[in-house]
C-alpha positions as CSV (number, residue, x, y, z in Angstrom):
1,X,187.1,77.2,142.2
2,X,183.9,78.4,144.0
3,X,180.9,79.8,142.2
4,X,180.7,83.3,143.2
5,X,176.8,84.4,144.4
6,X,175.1,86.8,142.1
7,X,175.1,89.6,145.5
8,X,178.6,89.3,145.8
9,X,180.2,89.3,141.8
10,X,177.5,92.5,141.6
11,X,179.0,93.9,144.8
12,X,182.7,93.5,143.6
13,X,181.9,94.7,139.7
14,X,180.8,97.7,141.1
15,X,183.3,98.1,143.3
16,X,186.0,98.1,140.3
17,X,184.5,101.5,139.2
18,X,187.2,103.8,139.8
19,X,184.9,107.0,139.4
20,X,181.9,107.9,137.5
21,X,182.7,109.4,134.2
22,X,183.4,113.3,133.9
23,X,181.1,115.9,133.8
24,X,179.9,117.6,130.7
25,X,177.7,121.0,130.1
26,X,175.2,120.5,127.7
27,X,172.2,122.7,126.1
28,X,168.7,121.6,127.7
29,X,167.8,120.4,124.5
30,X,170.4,117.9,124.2
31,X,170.0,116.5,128.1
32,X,166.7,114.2,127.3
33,X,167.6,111.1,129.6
34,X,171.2,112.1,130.8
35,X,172.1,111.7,133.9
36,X,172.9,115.3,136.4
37,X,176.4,115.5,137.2
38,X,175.3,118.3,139.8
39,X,172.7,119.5,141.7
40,X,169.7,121.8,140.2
41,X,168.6,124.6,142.2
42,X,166.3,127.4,141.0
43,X,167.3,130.4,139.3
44,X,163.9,132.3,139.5
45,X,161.0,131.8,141.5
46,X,157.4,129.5,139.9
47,X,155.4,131.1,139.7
48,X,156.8,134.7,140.2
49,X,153.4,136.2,141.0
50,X,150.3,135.8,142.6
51,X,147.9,134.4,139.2
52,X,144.5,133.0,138.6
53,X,143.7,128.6,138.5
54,X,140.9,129.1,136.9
55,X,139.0,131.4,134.1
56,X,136.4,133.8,136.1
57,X,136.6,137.2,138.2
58,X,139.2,138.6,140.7
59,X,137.3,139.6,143.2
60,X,137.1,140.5,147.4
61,X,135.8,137.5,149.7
62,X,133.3,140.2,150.9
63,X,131.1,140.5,148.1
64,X,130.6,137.1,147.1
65,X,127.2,136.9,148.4
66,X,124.7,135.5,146.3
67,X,123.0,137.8,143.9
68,X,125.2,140.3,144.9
69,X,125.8,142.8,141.7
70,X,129.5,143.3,140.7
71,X,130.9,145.8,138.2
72,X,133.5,144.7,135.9
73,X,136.3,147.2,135.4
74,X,138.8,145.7,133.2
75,X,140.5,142.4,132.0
76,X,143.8,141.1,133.7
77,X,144.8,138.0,130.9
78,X,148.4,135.8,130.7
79,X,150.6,138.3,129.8
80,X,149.0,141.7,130.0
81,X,147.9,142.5,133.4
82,X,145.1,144.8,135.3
83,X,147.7,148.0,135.8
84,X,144.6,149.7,138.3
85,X,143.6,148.3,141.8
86,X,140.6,146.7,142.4
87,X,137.9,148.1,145.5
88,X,134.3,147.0,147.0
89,X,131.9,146.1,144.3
90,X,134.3,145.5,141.7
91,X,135.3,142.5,139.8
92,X,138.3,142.0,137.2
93,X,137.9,139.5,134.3
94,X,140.8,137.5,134.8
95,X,141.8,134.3,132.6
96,X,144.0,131.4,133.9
97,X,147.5,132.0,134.9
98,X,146.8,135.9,134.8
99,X,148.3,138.4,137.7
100,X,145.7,138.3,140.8
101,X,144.8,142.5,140.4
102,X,145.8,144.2,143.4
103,X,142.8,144.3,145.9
104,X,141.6,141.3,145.0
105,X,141.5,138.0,147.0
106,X,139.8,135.1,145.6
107,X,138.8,134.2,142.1
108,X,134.8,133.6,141.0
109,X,135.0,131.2,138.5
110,X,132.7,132.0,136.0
111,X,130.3,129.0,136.5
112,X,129.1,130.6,139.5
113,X,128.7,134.1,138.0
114,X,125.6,135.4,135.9
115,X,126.1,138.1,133.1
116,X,129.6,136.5,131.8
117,X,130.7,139.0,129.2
118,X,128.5,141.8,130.2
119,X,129.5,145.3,132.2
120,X,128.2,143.5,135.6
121,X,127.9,140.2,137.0
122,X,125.8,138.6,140.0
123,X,127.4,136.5,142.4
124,X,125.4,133.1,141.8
125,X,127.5,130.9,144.6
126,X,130.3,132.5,147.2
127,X,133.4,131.6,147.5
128,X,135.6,131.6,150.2
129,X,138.7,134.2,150.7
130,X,142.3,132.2,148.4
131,X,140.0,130.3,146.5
132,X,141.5,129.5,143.0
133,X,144.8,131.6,143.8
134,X,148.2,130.3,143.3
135,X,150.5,132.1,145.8
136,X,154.0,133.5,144.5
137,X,156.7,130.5,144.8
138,X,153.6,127.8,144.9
139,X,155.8,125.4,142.9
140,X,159.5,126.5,143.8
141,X,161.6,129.5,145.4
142,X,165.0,130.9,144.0
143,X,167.7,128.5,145.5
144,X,165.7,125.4,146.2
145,X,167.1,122.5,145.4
146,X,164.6,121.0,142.6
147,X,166.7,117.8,141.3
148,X,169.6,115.6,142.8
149,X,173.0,114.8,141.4
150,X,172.8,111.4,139.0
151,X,168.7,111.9,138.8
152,X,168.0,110.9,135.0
153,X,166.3,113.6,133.2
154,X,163.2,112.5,132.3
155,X,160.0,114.3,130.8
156,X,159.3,115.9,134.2
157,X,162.8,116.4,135.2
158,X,164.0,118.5,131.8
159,X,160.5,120.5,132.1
160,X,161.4,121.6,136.2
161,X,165.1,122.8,134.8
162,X,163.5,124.6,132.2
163,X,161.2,126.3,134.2
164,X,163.4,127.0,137.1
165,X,165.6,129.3,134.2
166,X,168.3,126.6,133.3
167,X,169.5,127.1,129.4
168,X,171.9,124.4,130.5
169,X,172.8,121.5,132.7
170,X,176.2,119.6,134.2
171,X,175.7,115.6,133.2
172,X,177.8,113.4,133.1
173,X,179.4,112.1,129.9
174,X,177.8,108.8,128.3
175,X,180.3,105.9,129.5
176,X,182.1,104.3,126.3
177,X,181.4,100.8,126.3
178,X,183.2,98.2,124.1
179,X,181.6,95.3,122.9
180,X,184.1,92.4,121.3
181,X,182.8,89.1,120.2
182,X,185.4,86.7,120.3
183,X,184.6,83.0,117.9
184,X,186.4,81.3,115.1
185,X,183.1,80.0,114.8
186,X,181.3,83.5,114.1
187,X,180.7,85.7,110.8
188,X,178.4,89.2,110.9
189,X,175.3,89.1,109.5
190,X,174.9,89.0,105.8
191,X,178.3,87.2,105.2
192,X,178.7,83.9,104.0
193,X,178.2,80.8,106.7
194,X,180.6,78.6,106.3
195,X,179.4,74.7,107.4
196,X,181.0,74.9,111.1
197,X,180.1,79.3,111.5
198,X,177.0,80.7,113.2
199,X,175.6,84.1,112.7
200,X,177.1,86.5,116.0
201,X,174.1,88.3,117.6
202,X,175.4,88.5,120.7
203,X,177.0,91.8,120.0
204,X,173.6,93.5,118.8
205,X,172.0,92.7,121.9
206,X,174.3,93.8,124.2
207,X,174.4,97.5,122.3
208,X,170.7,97.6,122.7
209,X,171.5,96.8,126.1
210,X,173.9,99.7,126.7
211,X,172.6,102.4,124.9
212,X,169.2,102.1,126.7
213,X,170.8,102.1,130.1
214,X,172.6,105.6,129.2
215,X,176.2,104.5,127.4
216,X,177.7,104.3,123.8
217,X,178.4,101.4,122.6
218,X,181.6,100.8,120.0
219,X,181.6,97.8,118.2
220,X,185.0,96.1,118.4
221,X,184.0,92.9,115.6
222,X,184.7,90.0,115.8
223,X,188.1,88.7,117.0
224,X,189.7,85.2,116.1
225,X,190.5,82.5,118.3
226,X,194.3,83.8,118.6
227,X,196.3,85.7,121.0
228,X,197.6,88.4,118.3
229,X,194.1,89.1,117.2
230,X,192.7,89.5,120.5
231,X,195.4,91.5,121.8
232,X,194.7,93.9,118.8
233,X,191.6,94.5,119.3
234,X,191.6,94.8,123.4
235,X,194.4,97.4,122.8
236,X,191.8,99.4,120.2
237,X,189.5,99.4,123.7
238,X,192.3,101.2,125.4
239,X,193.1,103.5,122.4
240,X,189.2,104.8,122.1
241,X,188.9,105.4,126.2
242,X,186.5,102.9,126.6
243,X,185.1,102.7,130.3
244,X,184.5,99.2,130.0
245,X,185.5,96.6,127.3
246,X,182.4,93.6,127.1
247,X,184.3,90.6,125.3
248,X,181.7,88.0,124.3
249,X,182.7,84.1,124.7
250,X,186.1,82.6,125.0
251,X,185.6,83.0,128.9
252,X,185.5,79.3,129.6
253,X,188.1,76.7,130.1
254,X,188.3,75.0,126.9
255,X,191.5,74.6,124.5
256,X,190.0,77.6,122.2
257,X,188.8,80.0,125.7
258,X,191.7,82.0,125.7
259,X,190.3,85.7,126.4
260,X,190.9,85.6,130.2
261,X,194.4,84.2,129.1
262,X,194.8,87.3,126.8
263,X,193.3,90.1,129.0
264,X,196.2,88.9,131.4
265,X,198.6,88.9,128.9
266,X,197.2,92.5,128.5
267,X,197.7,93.1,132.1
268,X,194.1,92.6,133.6
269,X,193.4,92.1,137.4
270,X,191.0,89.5,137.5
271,X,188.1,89.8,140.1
272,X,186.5,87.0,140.0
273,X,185.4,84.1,137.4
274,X,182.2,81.7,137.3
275,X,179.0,82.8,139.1
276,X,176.2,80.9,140.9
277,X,173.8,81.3,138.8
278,X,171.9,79.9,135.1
279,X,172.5,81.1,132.8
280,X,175.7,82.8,132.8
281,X,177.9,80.6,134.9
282,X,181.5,81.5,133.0
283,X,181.6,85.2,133.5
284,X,183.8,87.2,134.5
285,X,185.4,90.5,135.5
286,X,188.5,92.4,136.4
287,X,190.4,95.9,135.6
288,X,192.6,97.0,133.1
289,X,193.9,100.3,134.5
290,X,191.6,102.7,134.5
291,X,189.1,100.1,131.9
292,X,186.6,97.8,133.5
293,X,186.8,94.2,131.8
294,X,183.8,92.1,131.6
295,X,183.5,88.9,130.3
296,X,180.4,87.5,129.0
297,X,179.0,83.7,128.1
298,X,178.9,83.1,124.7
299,X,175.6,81.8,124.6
300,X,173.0,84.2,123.5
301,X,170.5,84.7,126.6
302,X,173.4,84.2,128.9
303,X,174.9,87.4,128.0
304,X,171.6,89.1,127.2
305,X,170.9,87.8,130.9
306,X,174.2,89.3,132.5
307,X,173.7,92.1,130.4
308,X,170.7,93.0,132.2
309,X,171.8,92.0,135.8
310,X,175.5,93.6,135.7
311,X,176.3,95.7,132.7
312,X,173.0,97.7,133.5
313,X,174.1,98.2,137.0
314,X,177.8,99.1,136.1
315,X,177.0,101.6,133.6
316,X,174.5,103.0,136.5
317,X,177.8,103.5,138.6
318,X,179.9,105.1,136.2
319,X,176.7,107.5,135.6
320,X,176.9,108.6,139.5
321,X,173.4,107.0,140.0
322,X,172.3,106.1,143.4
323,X,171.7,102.9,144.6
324,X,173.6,101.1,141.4
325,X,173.4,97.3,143.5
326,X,169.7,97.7,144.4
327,X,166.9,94.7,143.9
328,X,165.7,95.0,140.1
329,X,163.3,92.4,141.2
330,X,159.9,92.6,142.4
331,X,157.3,90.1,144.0
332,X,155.1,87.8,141.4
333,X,153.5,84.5,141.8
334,X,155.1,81.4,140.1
335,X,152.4,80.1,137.1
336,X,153.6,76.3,138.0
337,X,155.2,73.7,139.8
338,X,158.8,73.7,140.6
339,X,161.4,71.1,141.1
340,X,164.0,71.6,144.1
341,X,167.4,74.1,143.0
342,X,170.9,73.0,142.9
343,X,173.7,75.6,144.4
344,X,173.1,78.0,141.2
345,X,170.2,80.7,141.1
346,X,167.7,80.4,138.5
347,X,166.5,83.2,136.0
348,X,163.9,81.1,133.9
349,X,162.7,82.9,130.6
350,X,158.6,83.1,131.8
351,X,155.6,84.4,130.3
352,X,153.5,87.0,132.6
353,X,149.8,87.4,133.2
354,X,148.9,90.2,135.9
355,X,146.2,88.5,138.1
356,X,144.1,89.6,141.2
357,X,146.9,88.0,143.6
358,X,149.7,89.9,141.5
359,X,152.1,89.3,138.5
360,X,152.1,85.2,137.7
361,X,154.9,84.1,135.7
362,X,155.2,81.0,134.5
363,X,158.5,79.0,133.4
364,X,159.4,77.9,129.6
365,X,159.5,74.4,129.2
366,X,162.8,74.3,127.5
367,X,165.7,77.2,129.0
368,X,168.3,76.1,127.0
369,X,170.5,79.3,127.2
370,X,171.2,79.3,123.0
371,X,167.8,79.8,122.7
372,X,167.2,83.5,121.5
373,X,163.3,82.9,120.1
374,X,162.1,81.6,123.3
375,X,164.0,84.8,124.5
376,X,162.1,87.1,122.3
377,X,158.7,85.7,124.1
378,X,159.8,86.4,127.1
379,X,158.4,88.7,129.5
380,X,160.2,88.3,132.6
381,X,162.8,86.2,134.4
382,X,161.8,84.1,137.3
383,X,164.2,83.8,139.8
384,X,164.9,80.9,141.6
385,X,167.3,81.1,144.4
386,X,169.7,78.8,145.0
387,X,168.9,75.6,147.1
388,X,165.2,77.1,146.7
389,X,162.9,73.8,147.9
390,X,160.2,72.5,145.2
391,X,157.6,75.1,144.5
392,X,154.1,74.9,143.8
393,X,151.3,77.4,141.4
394,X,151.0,80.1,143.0
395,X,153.8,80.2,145.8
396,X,155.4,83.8,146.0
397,X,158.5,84.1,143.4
398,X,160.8,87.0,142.6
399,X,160.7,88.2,138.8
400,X,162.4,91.0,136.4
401,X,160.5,92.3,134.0
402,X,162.0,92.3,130.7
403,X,159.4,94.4,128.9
């Protein structure tokens, strides 16, 4: 069977998405990071009235020559306006994000005005007619669009709905995403190891994984190297709605591999199975109904490195984000030589130093893909393409930060 290029196996996960998940109204407070299942338009206008930018004097254009004499006849502050108008030769204390007093054009900011706190004030330097004013609607008009269907509500993005008169916003439910590790060979942490067991970790990274990406994970354990067991636990997938079902290991071809065997038995579509690329070479994908099925290497960075290249994207998808299959990559300089690439891409655990001529990353020695402390070091993944020539220091590389 051909290996299947990293473009295309994205390309054809994505496209096994039957639909993003549904939508969900949820209290502001509650939306930190979700993703907008709808668009947000403005339910008031920001701000709603002419104010002040700066602490000083509302005042006319046309008495703002120096040393001119200015009589202060009242205070207009946040909250509790100047109720009177304002007329030639007068001035109104006025205090940042304060109503602009009727009459008045332009703001004297109180650096440029002698006899601060006093009955009048001189004009020390003019200013011209709007300066310091926010207009009504400055930031945003009733009806304008403000934020985009499957934007992730950041910081910024929760404080625009806020202001715009949103109590509430449409996002979409968090995808359920269930994660099975799949080894006679595997106990949980804290349990006895028996002479021929490992410790699974696979699992806990690929949560981490998912919930930072904007899903909830559902920890299937640990299933044995037998067709009843697996079966069990793939049908708990179905039972609990999970949007995608992660099984960890047993993808290969060996005599103990038999997930693909039982996720057919369970009546999966494959897609496709082994990509071009290191690590991660036995993956693979496919559908049960309505359930996306991906199957990751056992090996620990190969499935933390799929995890980031396709589970990432796919939960993107099923979030309604745009642009789910877009580069994650960006340019960087490679920190040494190279030797020629066979027909499989590269993503080499590197260290990274930001220099004058950019980002220079620089390959691990050893890549070995069971390797999870070299991992840990890690700050990006160089990417080698396939067939890539040798390289030198300091050619131009594509890299993926990892932190």
């Amino acid at each position: 069977m051909a290996l299947t290029p990293v473009p295309v196996a994205l390309e054809a996960l994505l496209d096994s998405v039957p639909r993003p998940t549904a939508a969900e109204t949820l209290p502001l407070a509650q939306c930190a990071w979700r993703v907008l299942a709808a668009d947000v338009t403005a339910l008031r206008t920001q701000p709603p009235f002419a104010n002040s930018a700066m602490d000083g004097y509302a005042v006319r254009a046309e008495n703002l020559a120096p040393g001119t004499a200015l009589r202060v006849i009242g205070e207009s502050a946040a909250g509790r306006s100047f109720a009177g108008s304002l007329h030639p030769g007068e001035a109104v204390r006025i205090f940042t994000g304060a109503p602009i007093p009727e009459g008045a054009d332009t703001i004297l900011i109180q650096e440029n005005a002698d006899g601060v706190g006093s009955d009048t004030i001189h004009v020390r330097e003019s200013a011209p007619k709007g300066k310091f004013i926010r207009a009504a609607g400055l930031d945003f008009t009733t009806g304008d669009v403000l934020l985009k269907t499957g934007r992730r509500l950041d910081s910024a993005a929760l404080g625009l709905a806020a202001a715009a008169g949103h109590p509430a916003l449409p996002v979409r439910a968090k995808p359920l995403v269930a994660i099975l590790a799949t080894g006679d060979e595997l106990v949980s942490p804290g349990e006895t190891v028996g002479p021929d067991q490992i410790v699974a970790s696979n699992s806990f990274s690929l949560a981490a994984i998912v919930e930072q990406a904007g899903a909830t994970a559902l920890d299937l354990g640990i299933a044995r190297d037998n067709y009843p067991d697996l079966a069990a636990r793939i049908e708990r997938a179905r039972s609990a709605g999970a949007d995608v079902l992660i099984t960890l290991g047993g993808a290969s071809v060996g005599a103990h591999d038999l997930v693909q065997e039982a996720l057919t038995r369970a009546g999966m579509a494959l897609g496709f199975w082994k990509i071009a690329m290191r690590p991660g070479k036995p993956m693979m994908t496919g559908r049960l109904g309505e359930m996306v099925a991906v199957g990751l290497p056992g090996n620990p960075v190969s499935s933390i490195v799929c995890g980031h290249l396709f589970v990432v994207p796919l939960i993107e998808a099923l979030l309604g984000m745009p642009e789910p299959e877009r580069d994650r990559s960006e340019p960087g300089i490679l920190g040494r030589d190279m030797p020629a690439n066979d027909e499989r891409e590269d993503y080499l655990r590197s260290g990274l130093v930001l220099t004058e001529a950019g980002w220079e990353a620089t390959p691990f020695d050893r890549q070995d893909s069971s390797m999870l402390g070299l991992l840990s070091q890690a700050q990006a993944l160089a990417i080698r393409p396939a067939f890539a020539q040798p390289a030198r220091k300091g050619d131009p590389c594509r890299i993926i930060r990892l932190r």
